[in-house]
MIKOL-97063 format. One record per residue (C-alpha): x, y, z; residue in one letter. Coordinates in steps of 0.05 Angstrom, whole numbers, padded with zeros to 5 digits, always signed. Example, Ala and Ser with C-alpha at 12.3 -4.5 7.8 and 13.67 -1.06 7.14 Angstrom:
BEGIN
+00246-00090+00156A
+00273-00021+00143S
//
This chain:
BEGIN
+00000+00000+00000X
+00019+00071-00015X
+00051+00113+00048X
+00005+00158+00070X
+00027+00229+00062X
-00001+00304+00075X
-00047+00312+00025X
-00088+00244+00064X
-00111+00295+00121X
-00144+00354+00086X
-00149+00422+00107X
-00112+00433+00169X
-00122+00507+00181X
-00141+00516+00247X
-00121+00443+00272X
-00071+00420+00318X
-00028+00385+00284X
+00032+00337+00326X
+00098+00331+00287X
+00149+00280+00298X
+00212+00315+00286X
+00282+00284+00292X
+00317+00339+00326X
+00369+00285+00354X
+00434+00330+00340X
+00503+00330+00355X
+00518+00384+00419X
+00583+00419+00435X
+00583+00458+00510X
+00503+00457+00497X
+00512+00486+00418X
+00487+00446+00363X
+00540+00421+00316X
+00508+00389+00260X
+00434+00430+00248X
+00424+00386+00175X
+00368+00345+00218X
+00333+00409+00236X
+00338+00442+00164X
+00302+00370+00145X
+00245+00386+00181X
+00239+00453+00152X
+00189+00434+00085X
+00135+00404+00128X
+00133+00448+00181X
+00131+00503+00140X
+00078+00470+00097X
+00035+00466+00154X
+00046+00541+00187X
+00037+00566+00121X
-00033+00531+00120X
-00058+00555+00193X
-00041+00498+00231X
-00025+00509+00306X
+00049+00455+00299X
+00064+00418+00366X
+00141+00392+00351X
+00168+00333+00390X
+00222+00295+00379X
+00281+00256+00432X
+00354+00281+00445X
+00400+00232+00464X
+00390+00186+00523X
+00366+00206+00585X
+00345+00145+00614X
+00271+00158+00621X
+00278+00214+00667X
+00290+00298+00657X
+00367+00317+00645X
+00379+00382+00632X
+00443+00354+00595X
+00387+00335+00530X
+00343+00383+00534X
+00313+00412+00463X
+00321+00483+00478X
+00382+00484+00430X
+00346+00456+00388X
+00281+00485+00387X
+00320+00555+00389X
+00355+00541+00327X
+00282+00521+00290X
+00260+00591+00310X
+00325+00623+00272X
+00308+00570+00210X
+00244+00589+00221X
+00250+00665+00227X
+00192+00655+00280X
+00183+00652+00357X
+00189+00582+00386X
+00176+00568+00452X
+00193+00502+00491X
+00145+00474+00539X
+00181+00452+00604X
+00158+00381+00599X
+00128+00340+00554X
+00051+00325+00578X
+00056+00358+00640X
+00010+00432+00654X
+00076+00472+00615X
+00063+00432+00558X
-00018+00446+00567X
-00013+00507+00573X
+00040+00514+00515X
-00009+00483+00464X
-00072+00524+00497X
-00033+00583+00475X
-00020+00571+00412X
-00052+00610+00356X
-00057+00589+00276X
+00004+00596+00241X
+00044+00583+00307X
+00088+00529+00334X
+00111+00506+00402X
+00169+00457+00418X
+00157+00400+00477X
+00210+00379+00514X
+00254+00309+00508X
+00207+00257+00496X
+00251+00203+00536X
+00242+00246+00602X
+00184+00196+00605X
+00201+00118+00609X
+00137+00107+00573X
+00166+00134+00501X
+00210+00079+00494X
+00183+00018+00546X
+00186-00053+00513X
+00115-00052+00547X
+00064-00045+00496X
+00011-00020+00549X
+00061+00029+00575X
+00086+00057+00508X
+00003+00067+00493X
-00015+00094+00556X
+00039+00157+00544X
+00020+00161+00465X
-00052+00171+00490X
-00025+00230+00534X
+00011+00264+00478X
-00051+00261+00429X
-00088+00298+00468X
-00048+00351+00443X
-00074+00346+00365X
-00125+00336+00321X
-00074+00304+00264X
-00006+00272+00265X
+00051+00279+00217X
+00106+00231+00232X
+00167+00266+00194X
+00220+00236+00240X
+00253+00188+00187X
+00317+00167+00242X
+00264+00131+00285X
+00214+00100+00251X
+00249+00027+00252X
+00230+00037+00327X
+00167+00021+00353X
+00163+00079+00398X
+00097+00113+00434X
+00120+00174+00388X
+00131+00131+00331X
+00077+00071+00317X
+00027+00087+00374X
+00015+00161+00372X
-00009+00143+00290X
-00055+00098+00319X
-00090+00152+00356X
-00095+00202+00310X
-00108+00208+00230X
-00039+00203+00214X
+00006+00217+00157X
+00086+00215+00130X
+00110+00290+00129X
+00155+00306+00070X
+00224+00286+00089X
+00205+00203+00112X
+00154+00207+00042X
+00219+00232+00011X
+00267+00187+00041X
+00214+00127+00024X
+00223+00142-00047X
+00293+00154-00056X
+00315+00098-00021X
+00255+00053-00044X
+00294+00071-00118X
+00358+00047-00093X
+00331-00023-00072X
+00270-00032-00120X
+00287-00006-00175X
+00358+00027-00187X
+00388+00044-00257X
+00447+00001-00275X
+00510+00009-00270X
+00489-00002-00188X
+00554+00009-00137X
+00541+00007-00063X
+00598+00032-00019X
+00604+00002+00048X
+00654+00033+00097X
+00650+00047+00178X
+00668+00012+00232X
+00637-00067+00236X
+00623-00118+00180X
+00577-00139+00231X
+00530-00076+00220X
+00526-00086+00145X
+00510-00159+00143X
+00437-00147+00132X
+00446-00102+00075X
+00511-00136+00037X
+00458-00204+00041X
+00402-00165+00017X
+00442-00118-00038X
+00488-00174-00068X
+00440-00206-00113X
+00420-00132-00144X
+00487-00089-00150X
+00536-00091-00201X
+00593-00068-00148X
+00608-00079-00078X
+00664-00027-00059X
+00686-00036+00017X
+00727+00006+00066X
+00729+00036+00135X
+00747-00006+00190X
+00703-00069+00162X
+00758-00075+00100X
+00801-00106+00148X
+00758-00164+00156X
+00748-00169+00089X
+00828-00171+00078X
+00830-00228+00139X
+00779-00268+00100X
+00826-00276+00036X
+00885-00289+00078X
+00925-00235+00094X
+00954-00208+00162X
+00928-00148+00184X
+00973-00128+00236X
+00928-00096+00296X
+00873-00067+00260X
+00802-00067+00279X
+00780-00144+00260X
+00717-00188+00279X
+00749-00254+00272X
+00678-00281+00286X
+00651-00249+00211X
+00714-00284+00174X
+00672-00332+00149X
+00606-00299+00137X
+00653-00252+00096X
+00688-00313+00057X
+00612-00339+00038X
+00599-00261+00016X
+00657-00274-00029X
+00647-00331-00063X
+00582-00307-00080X
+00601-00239-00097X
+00642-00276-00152X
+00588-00332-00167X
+00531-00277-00181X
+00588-00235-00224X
+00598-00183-00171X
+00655-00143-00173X
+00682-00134-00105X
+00729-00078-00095X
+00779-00081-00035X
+00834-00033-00027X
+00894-00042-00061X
+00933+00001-00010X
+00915+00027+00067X
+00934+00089+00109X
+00973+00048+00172X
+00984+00087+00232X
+01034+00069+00291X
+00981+00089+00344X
+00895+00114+00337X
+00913+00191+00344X
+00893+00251+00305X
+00978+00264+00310X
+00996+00186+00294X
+01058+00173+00257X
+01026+00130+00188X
+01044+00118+00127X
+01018+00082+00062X
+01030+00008+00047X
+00996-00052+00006X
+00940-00076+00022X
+00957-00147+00028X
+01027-00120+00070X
+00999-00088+00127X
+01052-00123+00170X
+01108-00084+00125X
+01097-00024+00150X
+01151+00004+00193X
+01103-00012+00255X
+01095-00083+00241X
+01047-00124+00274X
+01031-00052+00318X
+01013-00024+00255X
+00936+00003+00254X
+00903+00010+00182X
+00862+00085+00196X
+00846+00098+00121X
+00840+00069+00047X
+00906+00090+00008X
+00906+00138-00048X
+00906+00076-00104X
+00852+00052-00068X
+00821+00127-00074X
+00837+00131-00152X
+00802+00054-00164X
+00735+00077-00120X
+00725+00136-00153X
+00721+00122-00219X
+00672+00054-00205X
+00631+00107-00163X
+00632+00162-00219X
+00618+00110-00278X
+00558+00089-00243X
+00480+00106-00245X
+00462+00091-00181X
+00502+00099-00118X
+00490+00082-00041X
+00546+00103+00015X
+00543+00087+00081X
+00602+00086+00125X
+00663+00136+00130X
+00729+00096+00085X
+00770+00110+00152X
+00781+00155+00216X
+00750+00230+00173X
+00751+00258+00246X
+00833+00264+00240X
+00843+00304+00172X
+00906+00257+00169X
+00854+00204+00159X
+00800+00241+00122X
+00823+00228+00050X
+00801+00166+00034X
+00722+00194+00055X
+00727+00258+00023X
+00752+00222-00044X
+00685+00186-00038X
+00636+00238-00027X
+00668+00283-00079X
+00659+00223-00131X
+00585+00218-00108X
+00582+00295-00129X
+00601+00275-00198X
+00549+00217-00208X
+00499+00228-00264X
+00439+00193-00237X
+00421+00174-00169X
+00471+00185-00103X
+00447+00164-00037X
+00485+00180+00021X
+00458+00126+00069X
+00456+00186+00138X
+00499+00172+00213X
+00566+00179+00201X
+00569+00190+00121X
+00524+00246+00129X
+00568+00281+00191X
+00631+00264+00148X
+00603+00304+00084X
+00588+00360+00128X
+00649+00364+00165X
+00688+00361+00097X
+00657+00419+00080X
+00607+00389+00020X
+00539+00411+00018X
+00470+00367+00022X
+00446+00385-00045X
+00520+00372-00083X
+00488+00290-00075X
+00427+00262-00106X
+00393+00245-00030X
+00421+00263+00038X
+00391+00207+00085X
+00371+00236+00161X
+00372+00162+00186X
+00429+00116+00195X
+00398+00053+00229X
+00335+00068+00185X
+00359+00071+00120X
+00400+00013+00136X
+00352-00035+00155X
+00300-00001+00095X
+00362-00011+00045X
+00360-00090+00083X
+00290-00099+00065X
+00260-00100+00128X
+00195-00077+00145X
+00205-00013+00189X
+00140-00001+00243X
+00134+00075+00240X
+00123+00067+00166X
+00077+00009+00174X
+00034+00041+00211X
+00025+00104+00160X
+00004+00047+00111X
+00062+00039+00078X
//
């Protein structure tokens, strides 16, 4: 069935409306580092201001444990909405409680309050259906509609998420409808030639997708920390870099099939290896397949994909139609180690057709490179979401918007 989106709930001037944001961003000494998840939400909350609704934002920050912190509260975050905005914002106190009455009761057409964290309460994210119910049914007394436009969360079955659009008539705002159909392309129906770029941390994270992509792509092109794995699973030593022993052979079925289904697989042919994990680490470029020749020997720590490997990734990314990224090639927080991930997203820029960049850490590493959202086909706002869409899962927030 079709996702339900705006246009499903009619004229909303007048009506309360309850939008789940994702306002889940990155905070330095209580400033907001990475606002991309807040300029998101932007379209649909100015869709619905524009047509007279009275907007009741909520959305989670971090992890408080079910209990007020003052440490993740959304005042950043609802302050930097009202400069996006250009309009007043205020932030209820709490989050059902008489500030957050009275915030709503307040409101007037056009007009939009913020509520605060939604895990100050234990019921938002309870494993107890009953619980999780009992504080959606608290929140919708709050609106008339809901627009669920929080694409980060809606593989959780969350009171915000799954039960709140039970309550309500319920919709997709326009940044999950859009994320829906961009990455819907990417696994349904993407134009050939089809490369998928797999970096970050764990093989173990990217198990459900590599199963679930192998049989459609045309190239499998893997880096970050998981290469290392990959290398261990043809053979090769690789020294004291970050290895899940326990994958080796998951990874050596992903390779024979890789080359049974015609696959090309593309490992590194060289590595950045570092003597220690430091932004000021003595490191220097060796062969893949020689980590233990680096002047470090066995101490040796593989932080980056080498430039050869940079040149080869490039042009399979650039020569094909569709592209999805997800993972950093190596440590982009050190700029000694940020080459191998800015080589990638500056290929994605050059892609004529579709380029996905999969959210989490790809999306902070394009920002702090310095490349804009709109150089790339698609920008994802959800890591773990667009993963497990991109696996082929079914994800409950969308589920329950008919989708």
């Amino acid at each position: 069935m079709p996702l339900r989106t705006l246009d499903s709930l009619g004229d909303l001037a007048g009506k309360r409306v309850i939008v789940r944001c994702d306002l889940n961003m990155p905070l330095s000494d209580g400033e907001i580092t990475d606002d991309g998840r807040a300029r998101a939400s932007l379209p649909t909350l100015r869709a619905l201001l524009d047509q007279g609704a009275k907007v009741v934002v909520i959305s989670h920050l971090g992890r408080p444990k079910g209990e007020p912190n003052p440490e993740f509260s959304l005042a950043p975050a609802a302050e930097r909405l009202g400069q996006l905005l250009e309009k007043d914002v205020v932030l209820a106190a709490d989050t059902v409680g008489e500030s957050a009455r009275e915030a709503v009761a307040s409101l007037e057409d056009g007009e939009l309050v913020v509520l605060e964290n939604l895990r100050f309460n234990p019921g938002e994210t309870s494993k107890d259906d009953a619980e999780r119910r009992a504080f959606a049914e608290r929140l919708a007394q709050f609106g008339d509609a809901f627009v669920s436009d929080g694409f980060g969360v809606v593989h959780r079955k969350q009171a915000s998420v799954y039960e709140l659009a039970q309550l309500l008539p319920s919709a997709a705002g326009a940044l999950v409808a859009t994320e829906v159909e961009k990455l819907g392309r990417v696994v349904d129906n993407p134009e050939q030639p089809f490369t998928v770029v797999l970096g970050g941390s764990k093989v173990s994270d990217k198990l459900g997708v590599i199963s679930n992509l192998l049989p459609r792509v045309d190239r499998l092109v893997v880096g970050g920390g998981m290469l290392f794995t990959f290398l261990a699973a043809q053979g090769h030593a690789v020294a004291s870099s970050l290895l899940e022993s326990e994958q080796i052979e998951a990874v050596r079925g992903y390779l024979a099939e890789a080359e049974e289904r015609g696959v090309e697989l593309l490992l590194p042919a060289d590595v950045v290896v570092a003597d220690r994990f430091a932004a000021d680490a003595a490191h220097e470029v060796v062969p893949a397949d020689a980590i233990e020749s680096s002047s470090f020997g066995a101490e040796g720590i593989g932080l980056d994909i080498g430039p050869e490997a940079e040149r080869a990734y490039a042009e399979a990314i650039r020569t094909s139609r569709t592209v999805f990224w997800n993972g950093p090639m190596g440590v982009f927080e050190f700029p000694a180690f940020a080459s191998g991930t800015a080589a990638i997203a500056q290929a994605l820029t050059a892609v004529d057709g579709l380029s996905v960049v999969g959210g989490g850490d790809s999306a902070a590493a394009i920002r702090t490179l310095g490349f804009a959202d709109d150089e790339f086909g698609h920008v994802s706002t959800g890591g773990g979401a667009s993963l497990e869409l991109i696996e082929g899962k079914r994800l409950p927030g969308l589920e329950v918007l008919g989708w």
